[in-house]
PDBQT receptor file of N, H, CA, C and O in Angstrom, charges set to zero:
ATOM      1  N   UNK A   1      -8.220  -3.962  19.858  1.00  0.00    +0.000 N 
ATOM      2  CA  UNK A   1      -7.359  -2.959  19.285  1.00  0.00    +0.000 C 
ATOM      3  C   UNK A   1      -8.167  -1.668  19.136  1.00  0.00    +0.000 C 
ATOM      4  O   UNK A   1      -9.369  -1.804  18.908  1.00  0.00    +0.000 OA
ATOM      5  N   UNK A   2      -7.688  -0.493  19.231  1.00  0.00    +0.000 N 
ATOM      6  H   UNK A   2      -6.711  -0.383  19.416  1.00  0.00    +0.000 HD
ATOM      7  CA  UNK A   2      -8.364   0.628  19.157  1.00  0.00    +0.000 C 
ATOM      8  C   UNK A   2      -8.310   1.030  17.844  1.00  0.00    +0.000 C 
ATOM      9  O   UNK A   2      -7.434   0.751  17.026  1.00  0.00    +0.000 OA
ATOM     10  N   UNK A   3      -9.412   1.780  17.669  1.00  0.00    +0.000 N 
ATOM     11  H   UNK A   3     -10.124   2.007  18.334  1.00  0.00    +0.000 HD
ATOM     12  CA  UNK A   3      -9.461   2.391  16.396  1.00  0.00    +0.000 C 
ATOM     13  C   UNK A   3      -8.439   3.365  15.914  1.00  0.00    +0.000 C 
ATOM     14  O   UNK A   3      -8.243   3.274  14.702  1.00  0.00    +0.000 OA
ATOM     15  N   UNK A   4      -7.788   4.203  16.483  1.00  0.00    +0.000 N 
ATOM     16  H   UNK A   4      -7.948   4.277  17.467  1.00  0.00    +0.000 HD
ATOM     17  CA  UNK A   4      -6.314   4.301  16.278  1.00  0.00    +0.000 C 
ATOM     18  C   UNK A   4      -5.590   3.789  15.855  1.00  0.00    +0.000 C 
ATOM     19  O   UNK A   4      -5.002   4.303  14.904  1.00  0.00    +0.000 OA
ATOM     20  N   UNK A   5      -5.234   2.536  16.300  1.00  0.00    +0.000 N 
ATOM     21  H   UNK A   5      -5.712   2.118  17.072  1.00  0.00    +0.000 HD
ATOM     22  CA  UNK A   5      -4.474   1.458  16.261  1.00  0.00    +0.000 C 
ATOM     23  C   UNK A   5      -4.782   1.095  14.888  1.00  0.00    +0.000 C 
ATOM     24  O   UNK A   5      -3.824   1.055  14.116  1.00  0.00    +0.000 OA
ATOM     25  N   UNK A   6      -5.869   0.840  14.466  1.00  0.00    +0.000 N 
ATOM     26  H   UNK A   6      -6.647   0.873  15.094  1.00  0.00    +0.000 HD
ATOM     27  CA  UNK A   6      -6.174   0.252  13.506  1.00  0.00    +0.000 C 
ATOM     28  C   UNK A   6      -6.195   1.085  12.348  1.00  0.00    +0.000 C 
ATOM     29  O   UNK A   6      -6.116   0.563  11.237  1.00  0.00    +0.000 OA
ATOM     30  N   UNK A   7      -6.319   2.640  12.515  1.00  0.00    +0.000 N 
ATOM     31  H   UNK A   7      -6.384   3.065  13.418  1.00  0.00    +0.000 HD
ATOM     32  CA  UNK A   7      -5.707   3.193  11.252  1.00  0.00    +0.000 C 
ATOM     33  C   UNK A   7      -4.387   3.933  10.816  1.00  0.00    +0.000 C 
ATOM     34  O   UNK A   7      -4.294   4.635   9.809  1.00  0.00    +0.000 OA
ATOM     35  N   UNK A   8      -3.026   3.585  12.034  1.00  0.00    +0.000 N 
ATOM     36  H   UNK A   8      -3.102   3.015  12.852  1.00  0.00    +0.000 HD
ATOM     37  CA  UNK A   8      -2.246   3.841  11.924  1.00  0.00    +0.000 C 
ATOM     38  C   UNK A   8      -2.014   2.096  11.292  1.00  0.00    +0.000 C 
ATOM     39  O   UNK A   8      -1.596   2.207  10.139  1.00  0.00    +0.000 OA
ATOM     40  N   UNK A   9      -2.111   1.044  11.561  1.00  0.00    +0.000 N 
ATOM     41  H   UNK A   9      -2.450   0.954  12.497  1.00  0.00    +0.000 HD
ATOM     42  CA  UNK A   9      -1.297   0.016  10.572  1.00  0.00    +0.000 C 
ATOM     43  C   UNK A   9      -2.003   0.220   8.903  1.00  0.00    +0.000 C 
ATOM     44  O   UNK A   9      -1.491  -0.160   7.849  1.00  0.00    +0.000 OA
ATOM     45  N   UNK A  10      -3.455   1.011   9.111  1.00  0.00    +0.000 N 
ATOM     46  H   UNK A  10      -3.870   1.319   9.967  1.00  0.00    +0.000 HD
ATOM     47  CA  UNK A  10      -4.008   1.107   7.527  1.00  0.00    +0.000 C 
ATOM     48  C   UNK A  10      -2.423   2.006   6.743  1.00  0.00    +0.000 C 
ATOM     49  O   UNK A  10      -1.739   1.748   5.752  1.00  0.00    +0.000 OA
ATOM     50  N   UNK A  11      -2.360   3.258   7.939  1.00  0.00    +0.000 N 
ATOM     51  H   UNK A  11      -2.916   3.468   8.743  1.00  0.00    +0.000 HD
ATOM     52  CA  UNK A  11      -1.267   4.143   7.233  1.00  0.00    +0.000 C 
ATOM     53  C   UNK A  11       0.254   2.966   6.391  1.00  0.00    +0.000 C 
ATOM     54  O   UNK A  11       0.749   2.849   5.270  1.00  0.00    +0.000 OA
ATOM     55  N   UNK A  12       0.491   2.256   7.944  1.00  0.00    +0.000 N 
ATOM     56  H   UNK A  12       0.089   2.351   8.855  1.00  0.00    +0.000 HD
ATOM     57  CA  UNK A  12       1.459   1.390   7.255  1.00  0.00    +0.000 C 
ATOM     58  C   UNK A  12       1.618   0.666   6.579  1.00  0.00    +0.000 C 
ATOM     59  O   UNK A  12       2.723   0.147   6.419  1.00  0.00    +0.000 OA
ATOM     60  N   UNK A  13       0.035   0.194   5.582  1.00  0.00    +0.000 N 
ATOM     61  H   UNK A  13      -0.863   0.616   5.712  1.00  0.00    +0.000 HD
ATOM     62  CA  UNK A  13       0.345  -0.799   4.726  1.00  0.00    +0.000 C 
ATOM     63  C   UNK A  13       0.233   0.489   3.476  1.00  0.00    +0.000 C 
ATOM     64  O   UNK A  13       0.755   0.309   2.376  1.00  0.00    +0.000 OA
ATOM     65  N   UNK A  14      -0.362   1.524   3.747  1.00  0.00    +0.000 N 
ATOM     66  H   UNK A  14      -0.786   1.670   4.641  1.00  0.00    +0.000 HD
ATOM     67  CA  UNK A  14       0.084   2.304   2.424  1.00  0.00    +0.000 C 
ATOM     68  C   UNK A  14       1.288   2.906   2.118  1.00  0.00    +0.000 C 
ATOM     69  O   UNK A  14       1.700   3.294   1.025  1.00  0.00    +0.000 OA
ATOM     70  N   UNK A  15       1.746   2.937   3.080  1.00  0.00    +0.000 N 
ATOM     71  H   UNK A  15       1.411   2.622   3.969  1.00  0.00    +0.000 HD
ATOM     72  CA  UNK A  15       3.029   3.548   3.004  1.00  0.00    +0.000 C 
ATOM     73  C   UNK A  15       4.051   2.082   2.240  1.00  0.00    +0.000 C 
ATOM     74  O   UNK A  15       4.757   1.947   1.240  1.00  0.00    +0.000 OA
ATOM     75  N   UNK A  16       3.740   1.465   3.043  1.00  0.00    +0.000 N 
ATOM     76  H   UNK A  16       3.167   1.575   3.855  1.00  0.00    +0.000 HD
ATOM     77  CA  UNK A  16       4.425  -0.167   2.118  1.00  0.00    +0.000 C 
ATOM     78  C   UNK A  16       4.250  -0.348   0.505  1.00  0.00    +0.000 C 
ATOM     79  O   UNK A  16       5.016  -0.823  -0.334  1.00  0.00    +0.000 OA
ATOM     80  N   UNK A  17       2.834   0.262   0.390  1.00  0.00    +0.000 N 
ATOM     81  H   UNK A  17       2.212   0.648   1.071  1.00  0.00    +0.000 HD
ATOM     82  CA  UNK A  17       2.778   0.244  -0.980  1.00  0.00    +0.000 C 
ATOM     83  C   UNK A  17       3.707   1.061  -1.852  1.00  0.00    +0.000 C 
ATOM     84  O   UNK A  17       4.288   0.657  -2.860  1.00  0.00    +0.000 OA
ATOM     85  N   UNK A  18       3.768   2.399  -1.260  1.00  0.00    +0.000 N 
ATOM     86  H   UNK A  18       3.296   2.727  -0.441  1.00  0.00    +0.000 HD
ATOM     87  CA  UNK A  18       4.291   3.570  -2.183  1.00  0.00    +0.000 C 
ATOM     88  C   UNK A  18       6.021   2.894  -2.022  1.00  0.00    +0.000 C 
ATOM     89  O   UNK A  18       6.774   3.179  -2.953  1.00  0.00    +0.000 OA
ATOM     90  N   UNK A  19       6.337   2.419  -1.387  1.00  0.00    +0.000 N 
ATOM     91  H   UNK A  19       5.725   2.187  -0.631  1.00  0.00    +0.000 HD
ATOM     92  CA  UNK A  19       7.784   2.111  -1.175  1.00  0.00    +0.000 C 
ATOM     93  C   UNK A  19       7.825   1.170  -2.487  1.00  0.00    +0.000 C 
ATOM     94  O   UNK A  19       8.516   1.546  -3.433  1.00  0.00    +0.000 OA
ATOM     95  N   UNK A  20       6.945  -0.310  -2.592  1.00  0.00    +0.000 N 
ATOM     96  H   UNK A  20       6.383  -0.616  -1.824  1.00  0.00    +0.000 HD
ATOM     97  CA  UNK A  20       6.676  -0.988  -3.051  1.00  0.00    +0.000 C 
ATOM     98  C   UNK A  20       6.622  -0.421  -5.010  1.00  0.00    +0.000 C 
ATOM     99  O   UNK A  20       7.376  -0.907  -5.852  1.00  0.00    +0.000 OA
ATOM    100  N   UNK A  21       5.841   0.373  -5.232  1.00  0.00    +0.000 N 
ATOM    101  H   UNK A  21       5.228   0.768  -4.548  1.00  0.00    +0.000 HD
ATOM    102  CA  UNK A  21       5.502   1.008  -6.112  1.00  0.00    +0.000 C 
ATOM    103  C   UNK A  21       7.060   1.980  -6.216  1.00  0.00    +0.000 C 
ATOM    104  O   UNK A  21       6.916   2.685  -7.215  1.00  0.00    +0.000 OA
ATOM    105  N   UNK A  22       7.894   2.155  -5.834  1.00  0.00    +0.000 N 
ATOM    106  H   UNK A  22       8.011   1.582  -5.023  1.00  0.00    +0.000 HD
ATOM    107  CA  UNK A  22       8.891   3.351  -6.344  1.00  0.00    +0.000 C 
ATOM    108  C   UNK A  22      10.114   2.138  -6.422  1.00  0.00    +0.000 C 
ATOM    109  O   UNK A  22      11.095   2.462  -7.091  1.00  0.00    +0.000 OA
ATOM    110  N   UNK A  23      10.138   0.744  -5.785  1.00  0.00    +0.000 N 
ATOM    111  H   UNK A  23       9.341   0.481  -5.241  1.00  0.00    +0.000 HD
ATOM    112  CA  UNK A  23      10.986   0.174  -5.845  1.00  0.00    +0.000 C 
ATOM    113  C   UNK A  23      10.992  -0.534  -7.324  1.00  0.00    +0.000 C 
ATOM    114  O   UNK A  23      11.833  -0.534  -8.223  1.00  0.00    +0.000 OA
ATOM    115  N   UNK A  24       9.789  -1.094  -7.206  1.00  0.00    +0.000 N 
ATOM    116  H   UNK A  24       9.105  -1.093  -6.476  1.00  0.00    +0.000 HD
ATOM    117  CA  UNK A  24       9.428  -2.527  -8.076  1.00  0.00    +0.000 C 
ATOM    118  C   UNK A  24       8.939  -1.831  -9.019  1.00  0.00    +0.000 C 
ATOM    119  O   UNK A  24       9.303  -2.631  -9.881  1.00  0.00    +0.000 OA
ATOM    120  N   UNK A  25       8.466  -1.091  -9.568  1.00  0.00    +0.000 N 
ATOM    121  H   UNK A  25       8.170  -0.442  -8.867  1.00  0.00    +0.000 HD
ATOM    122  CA  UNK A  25       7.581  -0.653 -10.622  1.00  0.00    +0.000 C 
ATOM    123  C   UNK A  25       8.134   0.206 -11.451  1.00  0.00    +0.000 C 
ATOM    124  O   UNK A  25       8.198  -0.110 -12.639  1.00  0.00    +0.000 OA
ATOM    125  N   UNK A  26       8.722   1.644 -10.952  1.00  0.00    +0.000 N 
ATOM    126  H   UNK A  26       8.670   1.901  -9.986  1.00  0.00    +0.000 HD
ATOM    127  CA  UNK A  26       8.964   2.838 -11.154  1.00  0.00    +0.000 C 
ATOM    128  C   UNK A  26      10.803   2.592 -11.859  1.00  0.00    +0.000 C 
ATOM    129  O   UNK A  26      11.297   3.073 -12.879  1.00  0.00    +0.000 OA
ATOM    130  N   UNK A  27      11.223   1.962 -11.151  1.00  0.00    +0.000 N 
ATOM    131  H   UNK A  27      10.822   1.571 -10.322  1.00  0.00    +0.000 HD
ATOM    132  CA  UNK A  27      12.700   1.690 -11.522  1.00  0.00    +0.000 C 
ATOM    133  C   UNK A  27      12.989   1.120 -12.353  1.00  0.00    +0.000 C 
ATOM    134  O   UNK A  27      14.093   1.367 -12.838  1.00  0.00    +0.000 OA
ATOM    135  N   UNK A  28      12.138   0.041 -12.965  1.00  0.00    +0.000 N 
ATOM    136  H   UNK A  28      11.241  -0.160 -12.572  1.00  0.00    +0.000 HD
ATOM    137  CA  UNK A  28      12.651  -0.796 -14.377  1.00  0.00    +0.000 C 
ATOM    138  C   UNK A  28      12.035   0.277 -15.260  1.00  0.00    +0.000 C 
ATOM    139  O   UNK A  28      12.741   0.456 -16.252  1.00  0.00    +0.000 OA
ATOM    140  N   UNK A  29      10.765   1.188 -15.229  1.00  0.00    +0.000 N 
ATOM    141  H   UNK A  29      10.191   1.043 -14.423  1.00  0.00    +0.000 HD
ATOM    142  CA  UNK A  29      10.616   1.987 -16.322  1.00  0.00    +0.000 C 
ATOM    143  C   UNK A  29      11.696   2.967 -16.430  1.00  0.00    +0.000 C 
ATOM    144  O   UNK A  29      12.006   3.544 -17.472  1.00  0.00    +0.000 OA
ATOM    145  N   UNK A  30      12.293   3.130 -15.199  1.00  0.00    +0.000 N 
ATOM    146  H   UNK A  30      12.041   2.661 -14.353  1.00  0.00    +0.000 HD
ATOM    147  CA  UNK A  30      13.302   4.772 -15.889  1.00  0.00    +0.000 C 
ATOM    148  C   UNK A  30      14.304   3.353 -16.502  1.00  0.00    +0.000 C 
ATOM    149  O   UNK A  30      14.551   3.359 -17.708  1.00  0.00    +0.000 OA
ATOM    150  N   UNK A  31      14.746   2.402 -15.807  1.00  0.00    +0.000 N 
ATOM    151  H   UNK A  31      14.546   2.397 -14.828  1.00  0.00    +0.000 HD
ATOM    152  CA  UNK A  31      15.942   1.736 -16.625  1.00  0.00    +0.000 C 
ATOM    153  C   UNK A  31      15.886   1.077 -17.789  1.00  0.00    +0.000 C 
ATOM    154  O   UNK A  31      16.922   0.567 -18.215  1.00  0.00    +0.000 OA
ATOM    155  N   UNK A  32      14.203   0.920 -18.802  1.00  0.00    +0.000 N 
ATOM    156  H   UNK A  32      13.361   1.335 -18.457  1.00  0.00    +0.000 HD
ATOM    157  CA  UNK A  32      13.990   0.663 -19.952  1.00  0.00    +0.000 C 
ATOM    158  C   UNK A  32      13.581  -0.252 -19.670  1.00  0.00    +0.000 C 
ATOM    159  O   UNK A  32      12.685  -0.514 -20.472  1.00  0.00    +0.000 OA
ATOM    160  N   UNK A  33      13.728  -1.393 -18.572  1.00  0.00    +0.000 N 
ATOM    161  H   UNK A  33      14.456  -1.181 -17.920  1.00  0.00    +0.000 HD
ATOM    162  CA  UNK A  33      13.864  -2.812 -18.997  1.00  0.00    +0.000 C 
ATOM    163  C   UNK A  33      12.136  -3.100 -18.873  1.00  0.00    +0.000 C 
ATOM    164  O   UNK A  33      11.466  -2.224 -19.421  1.00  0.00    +0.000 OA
ATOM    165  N   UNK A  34      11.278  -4.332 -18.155  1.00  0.00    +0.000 N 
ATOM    166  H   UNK A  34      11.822  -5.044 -17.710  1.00  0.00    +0.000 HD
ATOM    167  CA  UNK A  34       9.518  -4.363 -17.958  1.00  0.00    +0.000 C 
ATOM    168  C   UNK A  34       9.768  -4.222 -17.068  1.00  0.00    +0.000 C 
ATOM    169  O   UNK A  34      10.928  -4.131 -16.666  1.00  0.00    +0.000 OA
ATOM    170  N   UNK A  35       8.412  -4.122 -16.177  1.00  0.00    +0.000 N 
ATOM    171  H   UNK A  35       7.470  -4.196 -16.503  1.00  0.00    +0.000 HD
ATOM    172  CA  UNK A  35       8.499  -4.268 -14.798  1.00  0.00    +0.000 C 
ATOM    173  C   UNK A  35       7.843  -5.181 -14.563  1.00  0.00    +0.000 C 
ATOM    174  O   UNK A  35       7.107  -5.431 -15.518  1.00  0.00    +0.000 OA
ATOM    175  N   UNK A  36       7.679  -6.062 -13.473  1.00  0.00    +0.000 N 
ATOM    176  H   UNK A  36       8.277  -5.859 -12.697  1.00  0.00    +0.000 HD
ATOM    177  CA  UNK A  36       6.750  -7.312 -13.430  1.00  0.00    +0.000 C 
ATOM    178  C   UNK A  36       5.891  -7.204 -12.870  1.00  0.00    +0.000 C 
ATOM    179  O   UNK A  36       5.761  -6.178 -12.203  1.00  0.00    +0.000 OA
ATOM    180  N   UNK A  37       4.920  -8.166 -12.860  1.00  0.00    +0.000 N 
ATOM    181  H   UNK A  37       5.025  -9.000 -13.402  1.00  0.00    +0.000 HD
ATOM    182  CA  UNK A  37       3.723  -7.404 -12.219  1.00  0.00    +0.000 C 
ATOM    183  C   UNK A  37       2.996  -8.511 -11.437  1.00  0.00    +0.000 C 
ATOM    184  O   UNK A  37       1.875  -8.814 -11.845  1.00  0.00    +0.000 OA
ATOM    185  N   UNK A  38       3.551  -9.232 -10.231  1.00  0.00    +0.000 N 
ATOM    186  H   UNK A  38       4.462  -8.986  -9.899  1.00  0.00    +0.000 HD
ATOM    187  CA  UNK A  38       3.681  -9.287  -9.089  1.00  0.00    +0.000 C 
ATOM    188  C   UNK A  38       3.705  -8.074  -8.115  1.00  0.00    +0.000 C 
ATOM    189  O   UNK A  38       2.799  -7.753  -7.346  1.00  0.00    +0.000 OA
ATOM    190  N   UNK A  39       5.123  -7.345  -8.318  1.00  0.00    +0.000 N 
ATOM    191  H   UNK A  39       5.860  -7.606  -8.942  1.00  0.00    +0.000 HD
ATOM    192  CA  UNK A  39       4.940  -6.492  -7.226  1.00  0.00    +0.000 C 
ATOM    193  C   UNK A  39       3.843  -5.205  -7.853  1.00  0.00    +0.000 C 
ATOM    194  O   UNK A  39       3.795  -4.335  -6.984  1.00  0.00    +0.000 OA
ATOM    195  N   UNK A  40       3.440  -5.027  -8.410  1.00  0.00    +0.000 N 
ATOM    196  H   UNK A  40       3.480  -5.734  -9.116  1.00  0.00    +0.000 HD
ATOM    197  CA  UNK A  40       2.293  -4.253  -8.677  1.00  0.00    +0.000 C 
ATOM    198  C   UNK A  40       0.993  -4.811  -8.361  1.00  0.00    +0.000 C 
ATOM    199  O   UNK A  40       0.085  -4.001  -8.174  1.00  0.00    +0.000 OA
ATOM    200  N   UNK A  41       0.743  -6.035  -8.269  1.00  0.00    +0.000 N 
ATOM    201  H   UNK A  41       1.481  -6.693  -8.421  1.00  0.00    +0.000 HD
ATOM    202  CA  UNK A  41      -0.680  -6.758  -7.601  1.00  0.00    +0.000 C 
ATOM    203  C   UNK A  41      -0.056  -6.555  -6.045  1.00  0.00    +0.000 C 
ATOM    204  O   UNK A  41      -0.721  -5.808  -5.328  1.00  0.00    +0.000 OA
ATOM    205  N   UNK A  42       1.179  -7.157  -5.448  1.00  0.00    +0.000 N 
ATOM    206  H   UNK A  42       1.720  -7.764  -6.031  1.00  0.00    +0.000 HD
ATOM    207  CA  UNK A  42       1.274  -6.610  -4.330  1.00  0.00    +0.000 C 
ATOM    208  C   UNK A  42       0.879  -5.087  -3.622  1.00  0.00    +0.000 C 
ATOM    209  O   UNK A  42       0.186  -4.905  -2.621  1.00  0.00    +0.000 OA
ATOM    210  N   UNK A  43       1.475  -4.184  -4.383  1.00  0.00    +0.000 N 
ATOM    211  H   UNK A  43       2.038  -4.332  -5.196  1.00  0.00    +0.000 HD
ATOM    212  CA  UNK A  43       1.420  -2.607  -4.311  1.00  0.00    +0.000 C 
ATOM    213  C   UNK A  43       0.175  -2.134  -4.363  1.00  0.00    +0.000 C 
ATOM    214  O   UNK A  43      -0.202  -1.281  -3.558  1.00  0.00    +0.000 OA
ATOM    215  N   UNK A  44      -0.814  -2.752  -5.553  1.00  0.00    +0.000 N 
ATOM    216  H   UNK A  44      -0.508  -3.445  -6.206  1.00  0.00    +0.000 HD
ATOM    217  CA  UNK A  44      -2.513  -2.453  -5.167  1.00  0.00    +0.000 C 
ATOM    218  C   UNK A  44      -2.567  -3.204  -4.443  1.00  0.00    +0.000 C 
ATOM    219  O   UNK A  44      -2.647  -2.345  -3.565  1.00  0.00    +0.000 OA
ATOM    220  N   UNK A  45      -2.633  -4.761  -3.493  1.00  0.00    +0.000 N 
ATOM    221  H   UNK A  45      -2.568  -5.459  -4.206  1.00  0.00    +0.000 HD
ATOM    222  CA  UNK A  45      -3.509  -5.203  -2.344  1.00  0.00    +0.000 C 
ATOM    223  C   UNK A  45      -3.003  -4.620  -1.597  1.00  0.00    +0.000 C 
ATOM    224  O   UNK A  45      -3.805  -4.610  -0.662  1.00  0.00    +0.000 OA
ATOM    225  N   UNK A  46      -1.928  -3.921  -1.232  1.00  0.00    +0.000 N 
ATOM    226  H   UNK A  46      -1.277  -3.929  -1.991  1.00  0.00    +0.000 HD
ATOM    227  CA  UNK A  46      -1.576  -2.726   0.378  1.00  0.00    +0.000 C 
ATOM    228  C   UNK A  46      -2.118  -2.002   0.094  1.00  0.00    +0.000 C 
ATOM    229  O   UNK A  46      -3.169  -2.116   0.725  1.00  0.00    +0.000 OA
ATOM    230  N   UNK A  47      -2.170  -1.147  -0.545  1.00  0.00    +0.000 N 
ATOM    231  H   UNK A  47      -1.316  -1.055  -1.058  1.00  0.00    +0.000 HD
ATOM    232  CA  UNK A  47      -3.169  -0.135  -0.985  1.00  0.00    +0.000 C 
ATOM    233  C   UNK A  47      -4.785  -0.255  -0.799  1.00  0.00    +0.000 C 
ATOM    234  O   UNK A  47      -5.496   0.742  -0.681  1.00  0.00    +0.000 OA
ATOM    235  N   UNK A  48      -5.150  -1.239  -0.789  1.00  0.00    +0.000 N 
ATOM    236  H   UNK A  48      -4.572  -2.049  -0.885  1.00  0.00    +0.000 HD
ATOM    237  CA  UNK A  48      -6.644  -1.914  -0.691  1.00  0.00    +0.000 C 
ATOM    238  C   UNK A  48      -6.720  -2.102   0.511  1.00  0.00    +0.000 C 
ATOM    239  O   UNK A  48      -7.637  -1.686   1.220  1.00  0.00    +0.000 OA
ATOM    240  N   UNK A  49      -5.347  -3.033   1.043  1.00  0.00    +0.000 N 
ATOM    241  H   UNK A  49      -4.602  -3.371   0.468  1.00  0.00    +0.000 HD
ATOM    242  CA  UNK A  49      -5.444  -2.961   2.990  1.00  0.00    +0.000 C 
ATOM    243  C   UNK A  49      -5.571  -1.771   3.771  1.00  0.00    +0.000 C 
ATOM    244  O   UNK A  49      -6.149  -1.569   4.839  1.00  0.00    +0.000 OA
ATOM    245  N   UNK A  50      -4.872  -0.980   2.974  1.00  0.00    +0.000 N 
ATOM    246  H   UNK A  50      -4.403  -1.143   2.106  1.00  0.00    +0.000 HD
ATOM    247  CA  UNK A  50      -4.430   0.370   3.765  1.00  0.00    +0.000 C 
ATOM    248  C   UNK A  50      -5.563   1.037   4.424  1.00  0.00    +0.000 C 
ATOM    249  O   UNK A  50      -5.874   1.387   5.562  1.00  0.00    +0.000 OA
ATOM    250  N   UNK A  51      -6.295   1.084   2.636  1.00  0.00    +0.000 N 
ATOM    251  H   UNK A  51      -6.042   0.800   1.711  1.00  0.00    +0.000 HD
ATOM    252  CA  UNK A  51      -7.330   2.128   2.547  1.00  0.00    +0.000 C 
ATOM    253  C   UNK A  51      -8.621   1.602   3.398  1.00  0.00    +0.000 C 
ATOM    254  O   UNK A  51      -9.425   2.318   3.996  1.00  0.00    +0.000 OA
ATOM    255  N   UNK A  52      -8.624   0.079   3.301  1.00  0.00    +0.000 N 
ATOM    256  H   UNK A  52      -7.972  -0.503   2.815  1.00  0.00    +0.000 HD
ATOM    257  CA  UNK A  52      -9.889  -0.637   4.190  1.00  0.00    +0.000 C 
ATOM    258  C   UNK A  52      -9.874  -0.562   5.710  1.00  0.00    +0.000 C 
ATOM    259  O   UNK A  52     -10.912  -0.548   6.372  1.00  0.00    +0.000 OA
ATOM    260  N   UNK A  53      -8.552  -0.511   6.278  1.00  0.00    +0.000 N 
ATOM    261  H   UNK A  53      -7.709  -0.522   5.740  1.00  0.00    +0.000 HD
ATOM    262  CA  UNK A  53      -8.226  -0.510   7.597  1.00  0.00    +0.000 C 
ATOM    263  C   UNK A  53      -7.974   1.180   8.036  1.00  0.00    +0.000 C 
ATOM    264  O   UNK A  53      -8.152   1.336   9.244  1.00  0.00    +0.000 OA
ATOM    265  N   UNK A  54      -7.706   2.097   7.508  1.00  0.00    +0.000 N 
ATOM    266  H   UNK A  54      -7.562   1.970   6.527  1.00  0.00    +0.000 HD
ATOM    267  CA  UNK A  54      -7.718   3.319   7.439  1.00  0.00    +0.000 C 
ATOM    268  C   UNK A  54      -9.361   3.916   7.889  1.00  0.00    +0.000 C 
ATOM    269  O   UNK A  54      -9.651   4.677   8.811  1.00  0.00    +0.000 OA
ATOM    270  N   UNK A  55     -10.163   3.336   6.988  1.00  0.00    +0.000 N 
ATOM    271  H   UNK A  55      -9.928   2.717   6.238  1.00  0.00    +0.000 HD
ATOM    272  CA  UNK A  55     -11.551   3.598   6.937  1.00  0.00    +0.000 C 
ATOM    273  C   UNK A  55     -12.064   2.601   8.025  1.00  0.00    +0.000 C 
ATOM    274  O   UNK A  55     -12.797   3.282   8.741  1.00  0.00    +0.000 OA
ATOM    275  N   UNK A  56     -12.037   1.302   8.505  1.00  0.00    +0.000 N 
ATOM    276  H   UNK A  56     -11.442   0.749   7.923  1.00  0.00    +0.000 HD
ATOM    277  CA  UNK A  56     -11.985   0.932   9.464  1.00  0.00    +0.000 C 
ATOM    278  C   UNK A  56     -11.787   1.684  10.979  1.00  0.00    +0.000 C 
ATOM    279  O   UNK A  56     -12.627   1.740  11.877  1.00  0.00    +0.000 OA
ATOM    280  N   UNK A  57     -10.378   2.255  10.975  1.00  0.00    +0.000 N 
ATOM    281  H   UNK A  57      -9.696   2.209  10.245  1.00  0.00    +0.000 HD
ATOM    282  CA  UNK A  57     -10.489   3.255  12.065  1.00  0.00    +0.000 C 
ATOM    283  C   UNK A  57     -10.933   4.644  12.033  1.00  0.00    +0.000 C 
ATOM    284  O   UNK A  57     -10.743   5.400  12.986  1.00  0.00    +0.000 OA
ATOM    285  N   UNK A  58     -11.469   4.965  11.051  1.00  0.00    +0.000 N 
ATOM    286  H   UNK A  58     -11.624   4.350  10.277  1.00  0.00    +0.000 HD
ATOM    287  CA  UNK A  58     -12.032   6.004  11.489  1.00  0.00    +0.000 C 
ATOM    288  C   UNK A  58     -13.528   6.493  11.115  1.00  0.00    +0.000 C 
ATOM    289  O   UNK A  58     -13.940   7.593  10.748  1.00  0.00    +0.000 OA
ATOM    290  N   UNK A  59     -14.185   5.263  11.346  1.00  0.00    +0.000 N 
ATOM    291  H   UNK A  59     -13.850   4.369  11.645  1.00  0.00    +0.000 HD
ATOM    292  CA  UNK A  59     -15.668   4.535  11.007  1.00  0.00    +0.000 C 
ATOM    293  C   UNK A  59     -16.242   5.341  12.563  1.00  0.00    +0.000 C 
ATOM    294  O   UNK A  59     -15.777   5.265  13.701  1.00  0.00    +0.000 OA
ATOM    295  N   UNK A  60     -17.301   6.022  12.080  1.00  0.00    +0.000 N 
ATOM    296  H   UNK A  60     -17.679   6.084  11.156  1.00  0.00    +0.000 HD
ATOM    297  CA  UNK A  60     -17.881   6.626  13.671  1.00  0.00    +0.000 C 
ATOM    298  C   UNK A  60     -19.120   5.663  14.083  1.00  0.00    +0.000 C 
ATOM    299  O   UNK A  60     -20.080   5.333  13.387  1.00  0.00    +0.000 OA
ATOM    300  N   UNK A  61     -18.834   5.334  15.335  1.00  0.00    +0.000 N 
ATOM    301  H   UNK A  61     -18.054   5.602  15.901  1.00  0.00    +0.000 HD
ATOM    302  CA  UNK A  61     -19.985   4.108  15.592  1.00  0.00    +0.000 C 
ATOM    303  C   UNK A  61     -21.154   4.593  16.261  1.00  0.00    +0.000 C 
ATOM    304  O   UNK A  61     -22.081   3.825  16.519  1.00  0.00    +0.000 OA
TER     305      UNK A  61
């Protein structure tokens, strides 16, 4: 896989996160109720993928 390759899926697991994070997280606080926090351990490990595979591709060898 090219290093390209490999930091455009970093992009897509962050982008998964922020979706992740505005769905699961952000919405039970405006609606009062908790939020759970599953999808917030989910939302940081994409975020952790993102950022590792991001830096992955664009590692100068």
């Amino acid at each position: 896989m090219t290093k390209e390759a490999i930091k455009e899926i970093g992009k897509l697991f962050f982008d998964a996160a922020k979706i992740i994070f505005a769905v699961a997280i952000l919405t039970p606080l405006v609606k009062g109720s908790e939020a759970e926090i599953i999808p917030f351990i989910s939302a940081t490990a994409s975020v952790l993928i993102g950022i590792i595979l991001i830096n992955k591709g664009t590692k100068d060898e």
